[in-house]
N, C-alpha and C positions, 0 to 999 in steps of 0.2 A: 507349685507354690511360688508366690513373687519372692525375690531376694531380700534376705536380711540386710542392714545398712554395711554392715562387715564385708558382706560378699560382696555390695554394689561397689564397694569402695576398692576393692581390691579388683573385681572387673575395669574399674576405670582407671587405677594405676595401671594396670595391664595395657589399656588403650591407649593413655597417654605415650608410655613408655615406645609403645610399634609407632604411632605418629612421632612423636621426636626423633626414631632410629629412621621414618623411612625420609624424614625433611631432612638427616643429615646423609643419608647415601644421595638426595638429589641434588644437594647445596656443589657434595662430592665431586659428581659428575656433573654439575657447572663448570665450579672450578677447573676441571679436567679440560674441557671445551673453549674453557676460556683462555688455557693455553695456547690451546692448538691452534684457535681464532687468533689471537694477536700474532704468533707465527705468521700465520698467512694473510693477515692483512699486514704486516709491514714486511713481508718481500714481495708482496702484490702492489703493494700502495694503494689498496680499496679500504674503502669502509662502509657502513648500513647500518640503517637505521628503521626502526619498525614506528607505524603509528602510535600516539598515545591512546594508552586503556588505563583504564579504572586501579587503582591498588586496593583503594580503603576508602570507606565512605561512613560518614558521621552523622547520622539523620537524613536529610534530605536533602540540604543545600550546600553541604562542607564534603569536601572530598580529596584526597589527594590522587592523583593521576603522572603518567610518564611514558616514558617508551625504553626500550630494549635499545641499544646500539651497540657495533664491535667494530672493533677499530684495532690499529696494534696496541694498545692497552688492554686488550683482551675484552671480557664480556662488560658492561658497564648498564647502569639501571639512571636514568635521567626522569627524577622527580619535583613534583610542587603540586604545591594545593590552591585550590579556590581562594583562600586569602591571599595567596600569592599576587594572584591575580589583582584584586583590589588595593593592593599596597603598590603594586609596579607604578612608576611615573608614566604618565600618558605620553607616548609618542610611538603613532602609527609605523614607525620605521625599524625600530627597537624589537631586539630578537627574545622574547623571554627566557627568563634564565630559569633554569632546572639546575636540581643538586644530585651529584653525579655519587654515584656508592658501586663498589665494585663486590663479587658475589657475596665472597667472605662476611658482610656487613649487613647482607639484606634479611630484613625483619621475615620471621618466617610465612606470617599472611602474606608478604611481597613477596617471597621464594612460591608461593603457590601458585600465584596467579601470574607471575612472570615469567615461571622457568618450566611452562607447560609443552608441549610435546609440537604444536600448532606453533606458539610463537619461536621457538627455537629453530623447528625447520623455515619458518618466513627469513630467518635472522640467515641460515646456513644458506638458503635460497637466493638469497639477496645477493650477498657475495660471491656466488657462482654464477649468478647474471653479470656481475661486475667484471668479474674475471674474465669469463665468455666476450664479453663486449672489447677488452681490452685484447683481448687474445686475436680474436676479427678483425679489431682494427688497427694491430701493431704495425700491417705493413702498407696501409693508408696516412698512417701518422709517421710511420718514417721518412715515405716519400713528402708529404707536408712540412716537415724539419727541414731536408733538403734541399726543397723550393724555397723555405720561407726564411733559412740560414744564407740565401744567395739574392735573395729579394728584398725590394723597400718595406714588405712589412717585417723583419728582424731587427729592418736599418732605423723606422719609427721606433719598434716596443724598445730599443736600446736607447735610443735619443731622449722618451719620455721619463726612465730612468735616471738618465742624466741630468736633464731639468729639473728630475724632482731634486736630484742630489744636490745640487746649485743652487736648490731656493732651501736646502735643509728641511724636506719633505720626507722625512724617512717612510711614514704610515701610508705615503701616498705610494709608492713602490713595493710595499706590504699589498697594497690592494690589488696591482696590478697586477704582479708577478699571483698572486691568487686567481685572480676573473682570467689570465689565460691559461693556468694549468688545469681550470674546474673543465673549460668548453667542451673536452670531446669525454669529459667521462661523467661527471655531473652539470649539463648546460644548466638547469635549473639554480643551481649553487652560483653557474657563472654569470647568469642574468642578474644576481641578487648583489654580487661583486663588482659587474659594471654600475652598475645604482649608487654605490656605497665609494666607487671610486671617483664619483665626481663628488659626491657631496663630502667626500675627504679636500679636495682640494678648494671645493668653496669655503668649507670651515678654516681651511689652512688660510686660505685670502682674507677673510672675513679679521681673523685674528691678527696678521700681518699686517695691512693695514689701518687694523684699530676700528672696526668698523662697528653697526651696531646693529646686531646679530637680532633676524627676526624672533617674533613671538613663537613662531609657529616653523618647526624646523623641519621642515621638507625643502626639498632638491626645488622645488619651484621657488620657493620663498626665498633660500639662499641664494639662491642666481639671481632676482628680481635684486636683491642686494650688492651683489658681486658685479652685475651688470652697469650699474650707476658710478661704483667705482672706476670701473676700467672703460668708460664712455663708450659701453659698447650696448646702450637702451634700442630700442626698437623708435625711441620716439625723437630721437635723433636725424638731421637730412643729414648724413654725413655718407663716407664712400662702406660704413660698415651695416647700412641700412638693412639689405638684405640677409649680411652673415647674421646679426642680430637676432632675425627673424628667423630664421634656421637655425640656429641656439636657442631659443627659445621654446621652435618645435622639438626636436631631439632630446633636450632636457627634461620636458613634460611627458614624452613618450617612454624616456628610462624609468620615470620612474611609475608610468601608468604599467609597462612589459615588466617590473619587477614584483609591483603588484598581483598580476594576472600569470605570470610564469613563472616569478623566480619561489625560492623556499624560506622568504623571508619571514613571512605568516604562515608558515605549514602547510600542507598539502591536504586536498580534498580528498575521498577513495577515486574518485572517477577524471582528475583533474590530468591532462596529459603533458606531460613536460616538451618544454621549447626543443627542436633538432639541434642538430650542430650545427649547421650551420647557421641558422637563426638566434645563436646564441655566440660565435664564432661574430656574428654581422654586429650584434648589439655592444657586445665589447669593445670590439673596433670602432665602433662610435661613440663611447665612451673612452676611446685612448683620446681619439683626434677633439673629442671637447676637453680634456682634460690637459691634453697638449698647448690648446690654442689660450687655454684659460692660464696658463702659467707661463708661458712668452706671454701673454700680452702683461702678465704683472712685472713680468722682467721688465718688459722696455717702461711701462709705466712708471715704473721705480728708476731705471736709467734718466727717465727724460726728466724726472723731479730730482735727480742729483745734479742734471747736469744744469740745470737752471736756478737750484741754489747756489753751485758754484760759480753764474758766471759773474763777472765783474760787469756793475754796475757802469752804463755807457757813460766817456767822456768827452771833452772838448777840445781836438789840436790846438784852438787859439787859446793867445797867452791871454792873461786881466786886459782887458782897456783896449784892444783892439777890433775889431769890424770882421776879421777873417781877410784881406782883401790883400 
């Protein structure tokens, strides 16, 4: 005989009750995990990040989606929705923003779908690829320190520093000291860094000298602007004709390779990330554009002080004389 409404009712407190004990024994051993992950991603210095998936979906066109990442803050859930999406300001360059919740917080349909058995070992996998990577090439990168603590490229990445500090670029030394710690463990991270460290320094000129900032702000646009400034155009006969043209191409390429390599726009399933040293090459072309763009505002700005200061030419001869 079917169940009276008494008994269904009490069957389904029943149900309810084992679904709530077993989402908090799982939420449990999140949290658990998410200890041990931030342990070892902050005395590893790794972290990972899983592709975005689905959490909750609202009809057919509204949905919020995210991804799993661990980092030393332990387990972390990075979300947003579909409206997200069409509220953002439009700019191709612009990394979207997700709202970060950590396990304790997560809604329990998000504990189901995120803290499954698949995405957890991606999350554990991840980071023992990292580690393994790091582990490999602990004593390629030490000998690299050592070469590169006795050579002109420590003697540049120090110099560009320095420039930045002289022109009170702080964010631009934010960038850099980033795009070469990503190279040998995330190249993808550090292509997206070289990108971002010139178009820091063009905004930094742009602003400095009062300039007026294109419509459209990509790394091509802002140099076409930066470039007029510091008489360093392509359309110019001058002795910078050719650097020009070489600035021109290198700036257009950072930012087509950040595009197509870096993780600025997220990554595809089958998309292969740049090597080291094609990521290690793009940075370095990025210091040396970033370098030559902030000398040449230095002396720009030198030569305009020094020609406001100088005194107006005068004449040895007295009133009323010939010179003779």
């Amino acid at each position: 005989m079917p169940l009276d409404l008494h008994e269904q009712l009490k069957a389904l407190e029943t149900c309810v009750a084992e679904v709530e004990q077993h989402d908090n024994e799982i939420r449990q051993k999140v949290l658990e995990l998410s200890e041990r992950l931030a342990d070892f991603c902050a005395r590893a210095g790794i972290s990972f990040s899983t592709e975005d998936f689905d959490l909750e979906e609202f009809g057919t066109d509204e949905k919020v989606f995210g991804y799993l990442g661990a980092s030393e803050s332990g387990l972390t859930l990075h979300f947003r929705s579909t409206l997200d999406i069409f509220g953002d300001d439009f700019d191709p360059y612009e990394e979207p923003k997700y709202t970060v919740a950590t396990p304790e917080t997560w809604d329990a349909n998000w504990l189901r779908r995120a803290a499954t058995e698949e995405r957890l070992k991606e999350v554990v996998g991840g980071l023992v690829a990292q580690a393994q990577s790091l582990l490999e090439g602990r004593s390629r990168t030490a000998e690299s320190v050592r070469h590169a603590a006795a050579g002109p490229a420590a003697t540049a990445a120090s110099e560009l520093a320095v420039v930045a500090r002289d022109l009170s670029f702080p964010r631009v030394i934010e960038h850099w000291a980033r795009a070469q710690r990503k190279v040998s463990t995330e190249p993808a991270s550090a292509a997206t860094a070289a990108c971002t460290l010139v178009e820091t320094v063009l905004k930094h000129i742009i602003e400095r000298l009062e300039l007026q900032a294109p419509a459209e702000m990509t790394v091509t646009k802002l140099y076409h602007v930066v470039a007029g400034a510091l008489d360093i155009r392509v359309d110019r006969n001058n002795e910078l004709h050719n650097i020009a043209r070489a600035l021109n191409g290198a700036i257009s390429n950072l930012g087509a390779f950040r595009s197509e390599a870096g993780d600025a726009h997220g990554r595809s399933p089958d998309q292969k990330d740049p090597s080291v040293e094609e990521a290690e090459f793009v940075v370095n072309t990025a210091g040396a554009v970033a370098m030559f763009l902030m000398r040449r505002l230095s002396r720009t700005a030198q030569t305009a002080s020094s020609a406001a200061g100088s005194p107006a030419t005068k004449t040895d001869n007295p009133p009323g004389t010939d010179g003779q």
